[in-house]
C-alpha positions as CSV (number, residue, x, y, z in Angstrom):
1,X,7.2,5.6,-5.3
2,X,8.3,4.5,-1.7
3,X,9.4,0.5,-1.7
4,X,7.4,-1.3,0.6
5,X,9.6,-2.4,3.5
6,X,7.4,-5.4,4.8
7,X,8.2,-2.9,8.5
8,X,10.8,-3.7,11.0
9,X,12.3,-7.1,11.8
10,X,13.7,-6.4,15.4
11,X,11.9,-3.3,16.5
12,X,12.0,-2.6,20.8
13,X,9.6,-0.3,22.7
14,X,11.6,1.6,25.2
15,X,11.2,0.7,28.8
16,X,11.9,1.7,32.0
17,X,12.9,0.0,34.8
18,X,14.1,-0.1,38.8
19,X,17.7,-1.8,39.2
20,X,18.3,-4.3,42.3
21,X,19.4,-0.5,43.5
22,X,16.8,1.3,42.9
23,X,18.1,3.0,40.0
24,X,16.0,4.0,37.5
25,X,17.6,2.4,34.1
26,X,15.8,3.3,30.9
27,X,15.7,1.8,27.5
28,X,15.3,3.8,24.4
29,X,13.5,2.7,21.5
30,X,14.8,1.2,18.4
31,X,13.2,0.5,14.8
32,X,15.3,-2.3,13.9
33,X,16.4,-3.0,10.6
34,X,13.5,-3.4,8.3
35,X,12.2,-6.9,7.1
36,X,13.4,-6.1,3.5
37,X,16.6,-5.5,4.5
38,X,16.7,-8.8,7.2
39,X,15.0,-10.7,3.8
40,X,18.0,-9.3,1.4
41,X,21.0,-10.1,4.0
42,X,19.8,-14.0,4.5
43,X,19.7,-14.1,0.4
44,X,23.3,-13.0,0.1
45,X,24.9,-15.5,1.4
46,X,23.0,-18.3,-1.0
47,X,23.6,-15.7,-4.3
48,X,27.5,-15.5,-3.6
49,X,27.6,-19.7,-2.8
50,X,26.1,-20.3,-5.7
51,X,29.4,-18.9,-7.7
52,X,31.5,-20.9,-5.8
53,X,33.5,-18.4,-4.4
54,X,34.4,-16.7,-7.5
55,X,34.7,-12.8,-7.2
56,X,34.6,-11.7,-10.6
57,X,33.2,-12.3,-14.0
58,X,36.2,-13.2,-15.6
59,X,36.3,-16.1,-12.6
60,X,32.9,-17.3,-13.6
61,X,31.4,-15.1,-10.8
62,X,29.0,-11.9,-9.9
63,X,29.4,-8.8,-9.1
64,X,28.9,-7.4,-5.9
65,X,26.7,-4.7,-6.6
66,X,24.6,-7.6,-8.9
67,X,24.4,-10.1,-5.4
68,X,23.3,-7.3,-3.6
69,X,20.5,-6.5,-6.4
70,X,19.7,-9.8,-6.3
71,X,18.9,-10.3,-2.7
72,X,17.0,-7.3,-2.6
73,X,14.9,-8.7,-5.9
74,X,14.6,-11.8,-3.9
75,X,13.5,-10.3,-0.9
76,X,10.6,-8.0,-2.8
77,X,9.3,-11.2,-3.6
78,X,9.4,-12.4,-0.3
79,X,7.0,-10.1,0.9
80,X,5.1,-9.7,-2.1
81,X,4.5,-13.7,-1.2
82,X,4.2,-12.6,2.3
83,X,1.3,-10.5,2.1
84,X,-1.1,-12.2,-0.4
């Protein structure tokens, strides 16, 4: 089953364009990052605060690998909320 992505955050059409020369100067498209991913990287920050800086579990703190799951958790539910 494919995760819904919630489609990309910063996505660009290419474009074409004259310079002040005359040149032609041409802009390729780009997808962007997708929203899940934009939604997961704002969460991060907030999940590793809230450990106050600890790095491991024997400091009190999470595990990378567990933030990371987190944000992405957090972020399903963003557009879950999102699209209702």
């Amino acid at each position: 089953m494919r995760k819904e992505t919630g489609g990309a955050a910063f996505a660009r059409a290419g474009s074409e364009r004259k310079s002040d020369y005359g040149d032609l100067i041409k802009s390729l498209p780009q997808d962007g990052m997708s929203l899940r991913d934009y939604f997961a990287a704002k969460f991060a920050p907030a999940i590793v605060s809230k450990w106050n800086g600890a790095h491991t579990f024997d400091e009190g703190g999470i595990s990378y690998s567990d933030c990371a799951e987190q944000a992405y958790l957090l972020a399903d539910a963003m557009l879950v909320a999102r699209n209702k």
